[in-house]
N, C-alpha and C positions, 0 to 999 in steps of 0.2 A: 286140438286135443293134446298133441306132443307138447306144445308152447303150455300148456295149463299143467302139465306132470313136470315139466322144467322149473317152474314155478314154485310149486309143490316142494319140491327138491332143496331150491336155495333157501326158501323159506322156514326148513328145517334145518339147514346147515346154522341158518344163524341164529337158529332158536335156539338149539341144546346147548349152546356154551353161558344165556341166559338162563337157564332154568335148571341147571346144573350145578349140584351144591358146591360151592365154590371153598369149601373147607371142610376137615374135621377136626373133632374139639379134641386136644391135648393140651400137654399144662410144661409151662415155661416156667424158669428160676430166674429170680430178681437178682442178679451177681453182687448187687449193690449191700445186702446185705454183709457178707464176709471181704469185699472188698472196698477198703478207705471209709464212707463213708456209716455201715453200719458198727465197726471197733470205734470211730469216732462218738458215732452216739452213746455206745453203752460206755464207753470212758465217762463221757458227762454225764449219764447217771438217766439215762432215757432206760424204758422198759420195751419189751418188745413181748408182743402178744399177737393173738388171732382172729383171724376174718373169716375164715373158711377157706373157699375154693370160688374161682373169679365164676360168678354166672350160676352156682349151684345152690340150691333153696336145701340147707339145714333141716326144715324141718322133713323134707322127703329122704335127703341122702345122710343121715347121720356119720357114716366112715367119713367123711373130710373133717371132723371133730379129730380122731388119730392123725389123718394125712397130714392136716396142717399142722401138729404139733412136731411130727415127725419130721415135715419138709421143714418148718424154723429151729428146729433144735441139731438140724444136717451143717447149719451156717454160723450159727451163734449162739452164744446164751440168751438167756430171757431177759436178763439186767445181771450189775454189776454184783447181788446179794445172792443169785441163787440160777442155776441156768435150766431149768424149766418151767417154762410157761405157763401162767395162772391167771389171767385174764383173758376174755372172749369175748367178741363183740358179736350181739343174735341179733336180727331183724325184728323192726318193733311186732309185738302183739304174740311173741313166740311165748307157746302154752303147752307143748307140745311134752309131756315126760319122758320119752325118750330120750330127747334131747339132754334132757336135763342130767336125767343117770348115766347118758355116755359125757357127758362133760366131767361128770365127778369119776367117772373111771379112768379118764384118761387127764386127773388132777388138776382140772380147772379148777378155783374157789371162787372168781369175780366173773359177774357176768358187765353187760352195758351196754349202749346207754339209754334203752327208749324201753324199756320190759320195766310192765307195771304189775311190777308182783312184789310180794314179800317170801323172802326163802330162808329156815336157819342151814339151809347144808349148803347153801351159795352166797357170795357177799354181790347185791345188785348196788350201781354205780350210774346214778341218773344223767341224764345231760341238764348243766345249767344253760347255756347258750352257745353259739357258733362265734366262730373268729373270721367266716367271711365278710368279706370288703360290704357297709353299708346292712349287713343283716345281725348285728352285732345287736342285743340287749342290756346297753348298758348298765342300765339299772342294777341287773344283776352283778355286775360287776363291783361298782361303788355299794353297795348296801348288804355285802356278804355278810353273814354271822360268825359271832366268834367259833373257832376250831372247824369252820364248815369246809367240805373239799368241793371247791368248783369242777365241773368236768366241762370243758369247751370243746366243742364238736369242729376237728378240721377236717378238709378233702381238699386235694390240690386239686382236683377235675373231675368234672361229671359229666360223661360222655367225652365227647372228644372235644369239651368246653373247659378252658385253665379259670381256676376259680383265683381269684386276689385275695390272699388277709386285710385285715382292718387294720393300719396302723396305729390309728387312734387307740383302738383296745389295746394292743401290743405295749404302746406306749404309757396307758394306766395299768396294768399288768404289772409291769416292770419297777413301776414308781412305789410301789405299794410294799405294805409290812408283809409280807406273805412268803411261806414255804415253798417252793417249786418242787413240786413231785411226780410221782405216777399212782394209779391204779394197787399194784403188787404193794409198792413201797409203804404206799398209807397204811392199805392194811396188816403188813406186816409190821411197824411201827407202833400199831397201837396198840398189839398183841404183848411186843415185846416188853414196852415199856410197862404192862402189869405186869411183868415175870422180873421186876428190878425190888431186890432186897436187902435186907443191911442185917448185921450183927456186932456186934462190939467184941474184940480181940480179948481172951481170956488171958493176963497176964500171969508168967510164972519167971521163975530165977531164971531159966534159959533168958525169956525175952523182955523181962524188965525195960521198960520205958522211962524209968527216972524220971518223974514228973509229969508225962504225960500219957496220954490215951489214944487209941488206934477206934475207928469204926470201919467194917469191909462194910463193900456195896456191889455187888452183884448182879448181873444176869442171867436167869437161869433158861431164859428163854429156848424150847427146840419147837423148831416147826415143823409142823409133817408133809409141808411141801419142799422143805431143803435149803429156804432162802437165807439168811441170816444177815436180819436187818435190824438194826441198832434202833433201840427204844429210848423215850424222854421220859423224866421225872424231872418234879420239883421239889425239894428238898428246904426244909427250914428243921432249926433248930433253934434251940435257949442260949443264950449267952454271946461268948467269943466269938468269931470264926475258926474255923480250922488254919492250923499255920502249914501246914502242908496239903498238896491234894499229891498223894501218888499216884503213879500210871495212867496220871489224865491229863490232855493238853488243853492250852481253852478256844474259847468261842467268843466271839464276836457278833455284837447286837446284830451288824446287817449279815452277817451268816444266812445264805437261806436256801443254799444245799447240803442237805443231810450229811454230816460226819461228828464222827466223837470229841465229847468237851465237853466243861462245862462256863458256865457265867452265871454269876452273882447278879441278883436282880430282886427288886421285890420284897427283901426283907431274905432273901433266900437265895439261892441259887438252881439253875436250870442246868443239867446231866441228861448227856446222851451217853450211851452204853451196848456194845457192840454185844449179841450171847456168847454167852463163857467169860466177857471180860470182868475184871475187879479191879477197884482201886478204893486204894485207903485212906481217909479223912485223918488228919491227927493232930488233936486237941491238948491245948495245955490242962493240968486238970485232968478232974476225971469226964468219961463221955459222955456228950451232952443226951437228952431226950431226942432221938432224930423225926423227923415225921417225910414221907416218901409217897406225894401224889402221883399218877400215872396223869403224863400229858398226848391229848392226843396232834398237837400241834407241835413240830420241834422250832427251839431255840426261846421258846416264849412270844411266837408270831402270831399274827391276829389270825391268820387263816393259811387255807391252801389253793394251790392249785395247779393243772395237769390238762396240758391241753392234747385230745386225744386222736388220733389220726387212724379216721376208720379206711378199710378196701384198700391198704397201702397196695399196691400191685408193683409200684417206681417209688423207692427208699429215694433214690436221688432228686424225683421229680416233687416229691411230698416233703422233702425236708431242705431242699436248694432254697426258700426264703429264710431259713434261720440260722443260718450256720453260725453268727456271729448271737443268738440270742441266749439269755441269761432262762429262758422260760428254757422246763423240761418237758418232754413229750413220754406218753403213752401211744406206742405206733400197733396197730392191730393188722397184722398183717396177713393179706390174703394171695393166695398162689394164684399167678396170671392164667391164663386161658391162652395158650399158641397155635399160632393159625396153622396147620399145614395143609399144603396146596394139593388139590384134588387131581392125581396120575391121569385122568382123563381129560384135563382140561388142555393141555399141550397138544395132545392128539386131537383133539377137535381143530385146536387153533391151527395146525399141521393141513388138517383137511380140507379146510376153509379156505387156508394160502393156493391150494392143489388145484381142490374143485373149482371154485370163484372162476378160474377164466380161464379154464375149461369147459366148462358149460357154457361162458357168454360166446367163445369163440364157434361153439356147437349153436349156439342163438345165431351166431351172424353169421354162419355158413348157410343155415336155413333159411334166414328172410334171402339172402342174394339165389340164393336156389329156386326160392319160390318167384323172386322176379324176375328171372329169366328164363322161367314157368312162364310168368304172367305173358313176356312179351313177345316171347314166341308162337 
Protein backbone atom coordinates (compact mmCIF):
# COMPACT_ATOMS: atom_id res chain seq x y z
CA UNK A 1 0.00 0.00 0.00
CA UNK A 2 3.00 2.50 1.02
CA UNK A 3 4.76 1.28 -2.40
CA UNK A 4 1.25 2.37 -4.40
CA UNK A 5 0.97 6.01 -2.51
CA UNK A 6 4.83 6.39 -3.42
CA UNK A 7 3.91 5.87 -6.82
CA UNK A 8 1.02 8.09 -6.69
CA UNK A 9 3.40 10.80 -5.51
CA UNK A 10 6.15 10.60 -8.28
CA UNK A 11 3.62 10.28 -10.62
CA UNK A 12 2.36 13.64 -9.92
CA UNK A 13 5.54 15.20 -9.47
CA UNK A 14 6.19 14.71 -13.18
CA UNK A 15 2.88 15.30 -14.24
CA UNK A 16 2.42 19.09 -13.13
CA UNK A 17 5.28 20.60 -14.92
CA UNK A 18 3.29 18.77 -18.14
CA UNK A 19 0.18 20.09 -17.76
CA UNK A 20 1.29 23.39 -16.53
CA UNK A 21 0.67 26.33 -18.79
CA UNK A 22 4.14 26.75 -19.71
CA UNK A 23 3.52 30.66 -20.62
CA UNK A 24 1.64 33.78 -20.64
CA UNK A 25 0.64 35.94 -23.61
CA UNK A 26 2.38 39.39 -23.67
CA UNK A 27 3.40 41.23 -26.56
CA UNK A 28 7.19 41.79 -27.75
CA UNK A 29 8.72 44.90 -30.13
CA UNK A 30 10.27 44.14 -33.43
CA UNK A 31 13.62 46.46 -32.64
CA UNK A 32 14.05 45.93 -36.27
CA UNK A 33 11.74 48.39 -37.04
CA UNK A 34 13.58 51.75 -35.79
CA UNK A 35 16.86 50.13 -35.97
CA UNK A 36 19.06 49.85 -39.60
CA UNK A 37 16.95 48.03 -41.29
CA UNK A 38 13.22 49.64 -41.01
CA UNK A 39 14.98 53.84 -41.83
CA UNK A 40 16.44 51.72 -44.68
CA UNK A 41 13.05 50.63 -45.99
CA UNK A 42 11.18 53.71 -45.66
CA UNK A 43 14.22 55.66 -47.40
CA UNK A 44 13.46 53.36 -50.57
CA UNK A 45 10.17 54.30 -50.39
CA UNK A 46 8.54 50.85 -48.70
CA UNK A 47 5.16 51.72 -46.70
CA UNK A 48 4.54 50.33 -43.36
CA UNK A 49 1.14 49.40 -42.27
CA UNK A 50 -0.90 46.97 -40.06
CA UNK A 51 -1.73 43.37 -38.96
CA UNK A 52 -3.09 43.63 -35.76
CA UNK A 53 -1.73 41.72 -32.70
CA UNK A 54 0.19 38.24 -33.22
CA UNK A 55 -2.59 35.50 -32.38
CA UNK A 56 -5.69 37.83 -31.77
CA UNK A 57 -9.01 37.50 -33.99
CA UNK A 58 -9.89 41.41 -35.06
CA UNK A 59 -13.08 40.54 -35.38
CA UNK A 60 -13.54 39.80 -31.52
CA UNK A 61 -10.91 42.19 -30.07
CA UNK A 62 -11.30 45.35 -32.00
CA UNK A 63 -8.60 47.80 -29.59
CA UNK A 64 -5.48 46.11 -31.35
CA UNK A 65 -6.87 48.28 -34.46
CA UNK A 66 -5.55 51.56 -31.93
CA UNK A 67 -2.61 49.34 -30.29
CA UNK A 68 -1.25 48.49 -33.43
CA UNK A 69 -1.29 51.91 -34.99
CA UNK A 70 0.14 53.18 -31.74
CA UNK A 71 2.90 50.49 -31.27
CA UNK A 72 4.19 51.30 -35.39
CA UNK A 73 3.85 54.94 -35.11
CA UNK A 74 6.16 54.44 -31.43
CA UNK A 75 9.04 53.31 -34.09
CA UNK A 76 8.53 54.88 -37.46
CA UNK A 77 6.66 56.59 -39.86
CA UNK A 78 4.19 54.90 -42.12
CA UNK A 79 6.33 55.95 -45.52
CA UNK A 80 8.29 58.47 -46.62
CA UNK A 81 4.82 60.90 -47.68
CA UNK A 82 3.03 60.89 -44.47
CA UNK A 83 3.82 59.16 -40.95
CA UNK A 84 0.50 57.68 -40.19
CA UNK A 85 -0.66 54.61 -41.20
CA UNK A 86 -3.49 54.02 -43.63
CA UNK A 87 -3.35 50.59 -44.76
CA UNK A 88 -4.58 47.32 -42.82
CA UNK A 89 -4.47 44.07 -43.49
CA UNK A 90 -8.20 41.82 -42.01
CA UNK A 91 -8.60 38.18 -42.32
CA UNK A 92 -10.44 37.07 -45.38
CA UNK A 93 -14.49 36.99 -45.02
CA UNK A 94 -14.16 39.91 -42.24
CA UNK A 95 -17.83 41.52 -42.36
CA UNK A 96 -17.97 42.47 -39.17
CA UNK A 97 -18.98 46.74 -38.84
CA UNK A 98 -17.20 47.32 -35.97
CA UNK A 99 -14.33 46.69 -37.30
CA UNK A 100 -14.87 48.63 -39.88
CA UNK A 101 -15.83 52.06 -38.05
CA UNK A 102 -12.86 51.52 -35.48
CA UNK A 103 -10.54 51.38 -38.54
CA UNK A 104 -11.96 54.75 -39.92
CA UNK A 105 -11.64 56.11 -36.36
CA UNK A 106 -8.37 55.40 -35.88
CA UNK A 107 -7.55 56.65 -39.93
CA UNK A 108 -7.16 53.68 -41.85
CA UNK A 109 -8.47 54.32 -45.55
CA UNK A 110 -7.06 50.86 -47.27
CA UNK A 111 -8.11 47.75 -46.33
CA UNK A 112 -6.48 44.00 -47.85
CA UNK A 113 -6.21 41.72 -49.37
CA UNK A 114 -8.78 38.78 -49.35
CA UNK A 115 -12.23 40.93 -48.12
CA UNK A 116 -14.77 40.61 -50.78
CA UNK A 117 -16.64 43.67 -50.28
CA UNK A 118 -17.20 46.86 -51.93
CA UNK A 119 -16.91 50.10 -49.48
CA UNK A 120 -16.98 54.04 -50.44
CA UNK A 121 -15.43 55.10 -46.76
CA UNK A 122 -12.51 52.43 -47.39
CA UNK A 123 -10.20 51.79 -50.39
CA UNK A 124 -10.17 47.58 -50.67
CA UNK A 125 -6.90 46.17 -52.23
CA UNK A 126 -7.24 42.52 -53.60
CA UNK A 127 -4.58 40.01 -53.76
CA UNK A 128 -3.39 39.24 -57.31
CA UNK A 129 -1.10 36.27 -56.61
CA UNK A 130 1.78 35.21 -54.07
CA UNK A 131 5.55 35.52 -54.64
CA UNK A 132 6.28 32.00 -52.95
CA UNK A 133 8.66 29.70 -54.31
CA UNK A 134 6.65 27.48 -57.14
CA UNK A 135 3.03 28.96 -55.98
CA UNK A 136 3.41 31.82 -58.02
CA UNK A 137 0.53 32.63 -60.88
CA UNK A 138 2.19 33.73 -63.48
CA UNK A 139 -0.22 34.46 -65.77
CA UNK A 140 -1.15 37.04 -63.61
CA UNK A 141 1.88 38.52 -63.81
CA UNK A 142 2.52 38.62 -67.80
CA UNK A 143 -1.17 39.60 -68.91
CA UNK A 144 -1.69 42.66 -66.29
CA UNK A 145 -3.88 45.53 -67.54
CA UNK A 146 -3.07 48.78 -68.26
CA UNK A 147 -2.87 51.29 -65.10
CA UNK A 148 -3.84 48.08 -62.94
CA UNK A 149 -1.94 47.64 -59.26
CA UNK A 150 -0.82 44.09 -58.69
CA UNK A 151 -0.97 43.24 -55.06
CA UNK A 152 1.46 40.03 -54.43
CA UNK A 153 0.88 38.19 -51.35
CA UNK A 154 4.43 37.59 -49.21
CA UNK A 155 5.20 35.74 -45.78
CA UNK A 156 8.78 34.79 -44.89
CA UNK A 157 7.23 31.79 -42.50
CA UNK A 158 4.31 30.06 -41.57
CA UNK A 159 4.55 28.50 -38.45
CA UNK A 160 7.90 27.67 -37.67
CA UNK A 161 8.24 26.74 -41.70
CA UNK A 162 10.73 29.62 -43.76
CA UNK A 163 8.84 30.17 -46.84
CA UNK A 164 11.43 30.72 -50.32
CA UNK A 165 10.22 33.61 -52.96
CA UNK A 166 10.05 32.64 -56.46
CA UNK A 167 12.94 33.91 -58.34
CA UNK A 168 11.52 33.34 -61.53
CA UNK A 169 8.61 36.07 -60.72
CA UNK A 170 11.11 38.43 -59.00
CA UNK A 171 13.08 38.22 -62.07
CA UNK A 172 9.90 39.16 -64.64
CA UNK A 173 8.94 41.72 -61.99
CA UNK A 174 11.88 43.47 -62.41
CA UNK A 175 12.11 43.25 -66.27
CA UNK A 176 8.92 44.75 -66.84
CA UNK A 177 7.47 48.48 -67.72
CA UNK A 178 6.11 48.89 -64.33
CA UNK A 179 5.68 51.33 -61.27
CA UNK A 180 6.95 49.84 -57.90
CA UNK A 181 4.87 50.97 -55.26
CA UNK A 182 2.58 50.53 -52.19
CA UNK A 183 -0.80 50.30 -50.96
CA UNK A 184 -0.89 54.23 -49.29
CA UNK A 185 1.20 55.49 -52.26
CA UNK A 186 -1.14 54.47 -55.12
CA UNK A 187 -3.87 55.66 -53.65
CA UNK A 188 -2.71 58.78 -52.74
CA UNK A 189 -1.21 59.30 -56.14
CA UNK A 190 -4.23 59.07 -57.82
CA UNK A 191 -6.08 61.45 -55.74
CA UNK A 192 -3.39 63.92 -56.13
CA UNK A 193 -2.92 63.96 -59.59
CA UNK A 194 -6.77 65.13 -60.03
CA UNK A 195 -6.10 68.07 -57.73
CA UNK A 196 -3.15 69.16 -60.71
CA UNK A 197 -4.25 72.63 -62.36
CA UNK A 198 -2.96 75.24 -64.83
CA UNK A 199 -3.75 78.92 -65.47
CA UNK A 200 -2.03 81.23 -67.62
CA UNK A 201 -0.06 84.28 -65.98
CA UNK A 202 -1.94 87.64 -66.44
CA UNK A 203 0.73 89.88 -67.98
CA UNK A 204 1.10 93.62 -66.71
CA UNK A 205 4.15 96.43 -67.01
CA UNK A 206 5.62 94.91 -63.74
CA UNK A 207 6.03 91.38 -65.46
CA UNK A 208 6.03 91.86 -69.05
CA UNK A 209 7.47 88.84 -70.96
CA UNK A 210 8.61 90.50 -74.08
CA UNK A 211 7.48 87.93 -76.48
CA UNK A 212 6.53 85.30 -74.59
CA UNK A 213 3.94 83.60 -72.16
CA UNK A 214 4.04 81.90 -68.72
CA UNK A 215 1.37 78.81 -67.91
CA UNK A 216 1.37 77.85 -63.73
CA UNK A 217 0.51 74.25 -63.01
CA UNK A 218 -0.27 73.30 -59.73
CA UNK A 219 -1.06 71.13 -57.04
CA UNK A 220 -3.68 71.76 -54.92
CA UNK A 221 -3.79 68.49 -53.56
CA UNK A 222 -4.58 68.17 -49.10
CA UNK A 223 -5.24 65.04 -47.90
CA UNK A 224 -7.02 64.31 -44.79
CA UNK A 225 -4.86 61.61 -43.74
CA UNK A 226 -1.58 63.87 -43.91
CA UNK A 227 0.40 62.09 -46.67
CA UNK A 228 1.54 64.24 -49.33
CA UNK A 229 2.15 62.21 -52.29
CA UNK A 230 2.99 63.59 -55.57
CA UNK A 231 0.41 63.04 -58.44
CA UNK A 232 0.81 62.48 -62.55
CA UNK A 233 -0.71 64.23 -65.28
CA UNK A 234 -0.34 64.26 -68.85
CA UNK A 235 -0.35 67.26 -70.42
CA UNK A 236 -0.40 68.20 -74.37
CA UNK A 237 -0.85 71.20 -75.93
CA UNK A 238 -1.03 73.08 -79.79
CA UNK A 239 1.88 74.15 -81.24
CA UNK A 240 5.66 74.79 -80.01
CA UNK A 241 6.92 73.32 -76.99
CA UNK A 242 7.61 75.18 -73.95
CA UNK A 243 11.38 76.60 -74.03
CA UNK A 244 11.52 76.49 -70.38
CA UNK A 245 9.96 74.20 -67.80
CA UNK A 246 10.57 76.16 -64.25
CA UNK A 247 10.93 74.42 -60.95
CA UNK A 248 10.86 71.10 -62.49
CA UNK A 249 13.46 68.56 -62.98
CA UNK A 250 13.10 65.65 -65.42
CA UNK A 251 12.36 62.06 -65.61
CA UNK A 252 13.58 59.38 -67.26
CA UNK A 253 11.56 56.55 -69.33
CA UNK A 254 12.93 53.78 -66.93
CA UNK A 255 12.15 55.89 -63.87
CA UNK A 256 9.87 53.69 -61.85
CA UNK A 257 10.19 55.13 -58.39
CA UNK A 258 7.92 57.71 -57.71
CA UNK A 259 9.60 61.34 -57.67
CA UNK A 260 8.97 64.79 -59.31
CA UNK A 261 9.57 65.46 -63.15
CA UNK A 262 8.53 65.57 -66.12
CA UNK A 263 9.24 63.78 -69.78
CA UNK A 264 8.03 64.44 -72.96
CA UNK A 265 6.45 61.50 -74.58
CA UNK A 266 3.52 60.86 -76.68
CA UNK A 267 2.92 63.95 -78.46
CA UNK A 268 3.04 65.42 -74.90
CA UNK A 269 4.60 65.27 -71.80
CA UNK A 270 4.19 63.13 -68.47
CA UNK A 271 4.35 65.58 -64.90
CA UNK A 272 4.66 64.55 -61.53
CA UNK A 273 3.79 67.21 -59.03
CA UNK A 274 4.54 67.20 -55.36
CA UNK A 275 1.02 69.25 -53.22
CA UNK A 276 1.63 72.93 -52.91
CA UNK A 277 4.34 72.57 -55.74
CA UNK A 278 4.11 74.84 -59.08
CA UNK A 279 6.04 75.20 -61.99
CA UNK A 280 5.89 77.28 -64.94
CA UNK A 281 5.72 76.45 -68.72
CA UNK A 282 7.05 79.29 -70.88
CA UNK A 283 6.14 79.70 -74.43
CA UNK A 284 7.21 81.88 -77.13
CA UNK A 285 4.04 83.51 -78.22
CA UNK A 286 1.20 83.84 -76.63
CA UNK A 287 -0.05 80.49 -74.42
CA UNK A 288 -0.88 77.65 -76.00
CA UNK A 289 -4.55 75.74 -75.23
CA UNK A 290 -3.21 73.32 -72.51
CA UNK A 291 -5.21 70.15 -71.85
CA UNK A 292 -4.26 68.23 -68.29
CA UNK A 293 -5.17 64.40 -68.01
CA UNK A 294 -4.97 62.81 -64.33
CA UNK A 295 -2.64 59.59 -64.69
CA UNK A 296 -3.37 56.96 -62.51
CA UNK A 297 0.09 55.31 -63.34
CA UNK A 298 3.37 57.35 -62.91
CA UNK A 299 6.03 58.13 -65.51
CA UNK A 300 3.73 56.76 -68.41
CA UNK A 301 4.17 52.90 -67.07
CA UNK A 302 2.14 50.14 -68.23
CA UNK A 303 1.16 49.20 -64.75
CA UNK A 304 1.87 48.70 -60.97
CA UNK A 305 2.95 46.90 -58.48
CA UNK A 306 3.50 46.25 -54.61
CA UNK A 307 4.42 43.31 -53.05
CA UNK A 308 2.72 43.05 -49.84
CA UNK A 309 4.16 41.46 -46.51
CA UNK A 310 1.36 40.30 -44.44
CA UNK A 311 1.87 39.21 -40.05
CA UNK A 312 5.41 41.03 -40.38
CA UNK A 313 6.29 39.95 -36.61
CA UNK A 314 10.61 40.00 -37.95
CA UNK A 315 11.12 43.30 -40.30
CA UNK A 316 14.61 41.48 -40.60
CA UNK A 317 13.45 37.94 -41.24
CA UNK A 318 10.62 39.19 -43.97
CA UNK A 319 12.75 41.49 -45.73
CA UNK A 320 16.64 39.63 -45.46
CA UNK A 321 15.85 38.27 -49.25
CA UNK A 322 15.52 41.68 -50.76
CA UNK A 323 17.84 44.04 -49.58
CA UNK A 324 19.41 44.46 -52.82
CA UNK A 325 15.88 44.43 -54.84
CA UNK A 326 14.48 47.32 -57.02
CA UNK A 327 10.64 45.93 -56.05
CA UNK A 328 9.01 48.12 -53.34
CA UNK A 329 7.06 46.50 -50.44
CA UNK A 330 3.89 47.16 -48.46
CA UNK A 331 4.87 45.54 -44.98
CA UNK A 332 1.72 45.05 -42.62
CA UNK A 333 2.92 44.92 -39.56
CA UNK A 334 1.78 43.00 -36.70
CA UNK A 335 3.01 43.04 -32.93
CA UNK A 336 4.73 39.69 -31.74
CA UNK A 337 3.19 37.69 -28.99
CA UNK A 338 6.31 37.18 -26.03
CA UNK A 339 6.52 34.15 -24.15
CA UNK A 340 7.07 34.79 -20.56
CA UNK A 341 7.83 31.86 -18.44
CA UNK A 342 5.45 30.45 -15.95
CA UNK A 343 7.04 31.42 -11.94
CA UNK A 344 5.96 28.03 -11.07
CA UNK A 345 7.53 26.08 -13.50
CA UNK A 346 11.29 26.40 -11.67
CA UNK A 347 9.71 25.50 -8.45
CA UNK A 348 8.33 22.34 -9.85
CA UNK A 349 11.66 21.71 -11.62
CA UNK A 350 13.37 22.58 -7.97
CA UNK A 351 11.07 19.89 -6.47
CA UNK A 352 11.64 17.14 -8.83
CA UNK A 353 15.61 17.48 -8.54
CA UNK A 354 14.76 17.21 -4.32
CA UNK A 355 12.07 14.76 -4.29
CA UNK A 356 13.21 12.13 -7.20
CA UNK A 357 15.89 10.41 -4.93
CA UNK A 358 14.38 10.96 -1.95
CA UNK A 359 11.76 8.95 -2.36
CA UNK A 360 13.67 6.24 -4.39
CA UNK A 361 16.19 6.22 -1.62
CA UNK A 362 13.05 5.77 0.86
CA UNK A 363 11.91 2.78 -1.97
CA UNK A 364 15.37 1.07 -1.31
CA UNK A 365 15.38 1.38 2.20
CA UNK A 366 12.02 -0.43 2.25
CA UNK A 367 12.52 -3.22 -0.13
CA UNK A 368 16.04 -4.13 2.03
CA UNK A 369 13.88 -3.78 5.23
CA UNK A 370 11.54 -5.97 4.00
CA UNK A 371 14.20 -8.62 3.10
CA UNK A 372 15.60 -8.89 5.96
CA UNK A 373 11.89 -9.15 7.28
CA UNK A 374 11.76 -11.88 4.84
CA UNK A 375 14.82 -13.74 5.97
CA UNK A 376 14.67 -13.64 9.39
Amino acid sequence: MAERRVGVILLVIFLIPTLAPIATAEWDEDNWLWNIIGPERLALGDEFGCHGYEGVDINIEQWIIEACRDYLMGFTNASRWGSIPISFGLPYGTENEAVFSTLIENNFSIIGDLAELERKDLHVFSRTTTLEKNQVEMEFLTNATKDELLSVYWIAKWHDVKIREDKEAIALLVSQDVWYTTWGEWYNHKYSGENIYSYIEELTDENTTDGYSRIHITNNYSSTNGWQVPGTVFIEWNGADPFSWLDSGNLEADDKILKNGYRYADGGAYLTLSPGQEIILEFIDPAPQLSITPQLTFNGLHHSVTIVGHHVTDLHQWSSDFYDSQLRFTWLIERPAALKMNWILPIIAVSVLIATPVIIKKLVQRDQDSQNINQS
